[in-house]
C-alpha positions in Angstrom: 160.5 103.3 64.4 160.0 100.4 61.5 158.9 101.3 57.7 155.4 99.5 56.9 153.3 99.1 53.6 149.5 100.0 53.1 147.7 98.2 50.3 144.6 99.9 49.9 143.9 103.8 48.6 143.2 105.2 51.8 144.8 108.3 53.3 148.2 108.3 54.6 148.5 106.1 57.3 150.6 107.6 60.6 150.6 104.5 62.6 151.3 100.9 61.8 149.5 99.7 64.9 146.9 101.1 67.6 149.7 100.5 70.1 152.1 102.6 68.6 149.3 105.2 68.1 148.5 104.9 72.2 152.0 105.7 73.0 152.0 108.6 70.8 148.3 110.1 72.4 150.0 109.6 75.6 152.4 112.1 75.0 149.8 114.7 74.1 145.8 113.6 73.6 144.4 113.8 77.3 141.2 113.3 76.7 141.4 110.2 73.7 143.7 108.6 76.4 140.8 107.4 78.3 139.1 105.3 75.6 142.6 103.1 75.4 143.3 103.3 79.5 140.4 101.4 81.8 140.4 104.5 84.3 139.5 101.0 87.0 143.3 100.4 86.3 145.1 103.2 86.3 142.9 105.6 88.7 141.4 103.5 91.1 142.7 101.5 93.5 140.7 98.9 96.5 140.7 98.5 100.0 138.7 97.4 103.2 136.8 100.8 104.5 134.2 101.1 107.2 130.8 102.3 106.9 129.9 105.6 109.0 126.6 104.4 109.7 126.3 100.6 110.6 130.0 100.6 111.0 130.6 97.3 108.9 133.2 96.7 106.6 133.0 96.7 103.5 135.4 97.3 99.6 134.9 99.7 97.0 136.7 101.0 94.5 137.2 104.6 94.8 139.2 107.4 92.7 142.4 108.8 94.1 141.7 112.3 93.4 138.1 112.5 94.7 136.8 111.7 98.3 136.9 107.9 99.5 133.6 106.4 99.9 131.8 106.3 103.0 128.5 104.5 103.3 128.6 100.3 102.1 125.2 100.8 100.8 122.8 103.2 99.3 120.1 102.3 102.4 122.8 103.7 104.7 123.2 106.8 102.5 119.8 107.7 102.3 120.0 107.9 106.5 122.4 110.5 105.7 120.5 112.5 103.0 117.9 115.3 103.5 114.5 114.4 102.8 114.0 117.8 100.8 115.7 117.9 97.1 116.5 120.9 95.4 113.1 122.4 94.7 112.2 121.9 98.4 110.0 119.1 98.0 109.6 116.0 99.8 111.6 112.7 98.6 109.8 109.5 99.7 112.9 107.7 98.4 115.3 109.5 100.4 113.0 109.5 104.3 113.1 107.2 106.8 110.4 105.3 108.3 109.5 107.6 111.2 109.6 110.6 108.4 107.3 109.0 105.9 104.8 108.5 108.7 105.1 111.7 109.7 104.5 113.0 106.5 101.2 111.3 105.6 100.1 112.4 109.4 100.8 116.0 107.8 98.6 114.8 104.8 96.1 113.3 106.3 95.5 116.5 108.7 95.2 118.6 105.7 92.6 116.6 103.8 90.5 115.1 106.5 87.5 116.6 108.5 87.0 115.5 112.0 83.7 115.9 113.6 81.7 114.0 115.8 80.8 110.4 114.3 82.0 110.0 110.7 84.9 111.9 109.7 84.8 113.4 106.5 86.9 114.8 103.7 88.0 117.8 101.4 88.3 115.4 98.1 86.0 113.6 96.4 85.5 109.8 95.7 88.1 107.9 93.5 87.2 105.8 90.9 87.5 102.5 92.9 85.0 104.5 95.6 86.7 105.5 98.6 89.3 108.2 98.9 92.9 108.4 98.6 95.8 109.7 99.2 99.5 109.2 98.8 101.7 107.6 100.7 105.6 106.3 99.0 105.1 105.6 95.9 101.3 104.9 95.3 98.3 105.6 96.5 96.3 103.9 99.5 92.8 104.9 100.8 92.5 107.2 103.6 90.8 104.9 105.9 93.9 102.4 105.4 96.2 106.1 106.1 94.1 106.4 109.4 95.1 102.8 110.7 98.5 103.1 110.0 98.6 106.6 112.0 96.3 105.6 114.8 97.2 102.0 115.2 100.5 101.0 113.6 101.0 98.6 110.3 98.4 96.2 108.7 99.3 92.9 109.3 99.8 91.0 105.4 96.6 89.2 104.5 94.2 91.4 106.3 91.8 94.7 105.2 91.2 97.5 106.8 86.8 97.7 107.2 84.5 100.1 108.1 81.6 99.8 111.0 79.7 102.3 109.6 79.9 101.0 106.0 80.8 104.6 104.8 83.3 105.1 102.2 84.7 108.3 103.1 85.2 108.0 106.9 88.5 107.9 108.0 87.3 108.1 112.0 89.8 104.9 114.0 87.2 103.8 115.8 84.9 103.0 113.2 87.8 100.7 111.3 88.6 97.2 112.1 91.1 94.7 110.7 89.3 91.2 108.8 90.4 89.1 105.7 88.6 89.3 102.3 85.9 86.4 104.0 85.2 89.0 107.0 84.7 91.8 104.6 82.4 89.7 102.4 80.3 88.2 105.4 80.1 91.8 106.9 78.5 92.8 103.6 76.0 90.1 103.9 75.1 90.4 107.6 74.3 93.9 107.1 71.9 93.3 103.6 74.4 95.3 101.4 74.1 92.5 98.8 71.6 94.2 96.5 71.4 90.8 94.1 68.4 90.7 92.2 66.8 87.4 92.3 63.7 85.6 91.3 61.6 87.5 88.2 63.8 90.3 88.8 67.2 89.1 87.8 67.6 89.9 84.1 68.1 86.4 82.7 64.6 85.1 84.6 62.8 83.2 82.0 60.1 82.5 85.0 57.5 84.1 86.4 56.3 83.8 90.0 53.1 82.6 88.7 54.6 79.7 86.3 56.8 78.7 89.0 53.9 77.8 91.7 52.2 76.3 88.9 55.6 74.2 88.5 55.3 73.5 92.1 51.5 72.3 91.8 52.4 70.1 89.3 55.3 68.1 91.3 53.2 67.6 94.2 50.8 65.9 92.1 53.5 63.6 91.1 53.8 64.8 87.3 57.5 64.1 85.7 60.4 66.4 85.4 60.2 65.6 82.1 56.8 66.4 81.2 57.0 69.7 83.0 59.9 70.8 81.0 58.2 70.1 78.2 55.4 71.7 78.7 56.9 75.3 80.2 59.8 74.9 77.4 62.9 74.4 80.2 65.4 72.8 80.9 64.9 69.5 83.1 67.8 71.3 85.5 65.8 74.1 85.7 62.6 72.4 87.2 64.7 70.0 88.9 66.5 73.1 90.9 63.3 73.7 91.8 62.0 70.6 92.6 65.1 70.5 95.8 64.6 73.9 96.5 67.5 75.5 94.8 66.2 77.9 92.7 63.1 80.0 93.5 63.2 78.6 97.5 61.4 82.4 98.2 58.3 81.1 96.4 55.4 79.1 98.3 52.1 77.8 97.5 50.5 79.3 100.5 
């Protein structure tokens, strides 16, 4: 012990230092002892373990009073864990593969109605038009549920499409795999375009009747120039339909 002086008007001071003031909480304070010890240092200690699972090595630190570490890696842990938590419902975090796909098999028996032709289902449309249903962590649609349960994983870069162009079957064999440029030329082949053109698209200026009259005139050998003029266009308008880009559905006959 050493005398010490305090120049300021605060209440009597105990300790001169804070390591005089640990050595004294040793002797007594339990629980304040852990904000002045690194419990790394003084409870732990580190060595080369194996993991139950994969078997690799691997080092942790672990406490000495509590059971030594077993698994190198929370993916290995989670082989080890139920799938169930404490309320008795399904963790996607804590399944394996096999599990997961068994339960959106479980889901997808539930919710869908198979019958010959289109299968249907007991939930309505989504927003985005088809219907869904979960699988992990989000949702996917139930025709992309149906692949992965009747025919494995979708490749990356590729869409699951309908034959039958309906939204809410979920039957395999009316699915096949394409990329985005499949999907759109399906739409195509099959008329589901729907784009208004000629007088009917909502920014036509044009008539069907102006634009033969258009085409008169340029057989006859008038200008560009003087035709816009006269209908009030643009000279890329009539000259789109001069080479048959615009308005290509409209003949003189």
């Amino acid at each position: 012990m050493k005398n010490f002086e305090v120049y300021d008007s605060r209440p009597p001071v105990k300790y001169c230092s804070i390591a005089c003031k640990r050595e004294d909480y040793k002797s007594w304070h339990a629980v304040t002892l852990k904000k002045f010890i690194h419990p790394r240092k003084e409870s732990t200690v580190r060595g080369i373990l194996n993991c139950i699972v994969c078997f690799q090595p691997f080092k942790r630190y672990w406490n000495k009073e509590s059971k030594q570490p077993s698994y190198c890696s929370t993916k290995c842990f989670s082989t080890q864990v139920h799938t169930w938590n404490d309320k008795n419902r399904f963790k996607w975090s804590k399944a394996t593969e096999e599990e997961k796909l068994q339960r959106l098999k479980i889901n997808f028996e539930n919710q869908v109605i198979k019958k010959d032709g289109c299968w249907d289902s007991k939930t309505p449309l989504r927003k985005g038009g088809y219907i869904q249903i979960r699988y992990i962590d989000k949702m996917i649609g139930i025709h992309k549920a149906s692949w992965l349960i009747h025919n494995g994983k979708i490749p990356d870069g590729l869409l699951v499409l309908h034959k039958c162009d309906n939204k809410r079957c979920s039957n395999p064999e009316h699915l096949f795999l394409g990329t985005h440029k499949d999907n759109h030329q399906d739409m195509v082949n099959k008329g589901r375009q729907n784009l208004p053109i000629g007088e009917n698209h909502k920014n036509s200026k044009l008539t069907i009747e102006k634009v033969k009259k258009i085409k008169e005139l340029l057989n006859l050998g008038v200008t560009v120039r003087r035709i816009s003029k006269d209908f009030n266009m643009g000279k890329s308008t009539i000259d789109a339909i001069k080479n048959g880009i615009t308005w290509k559905h409209v003949s003189l006959d």
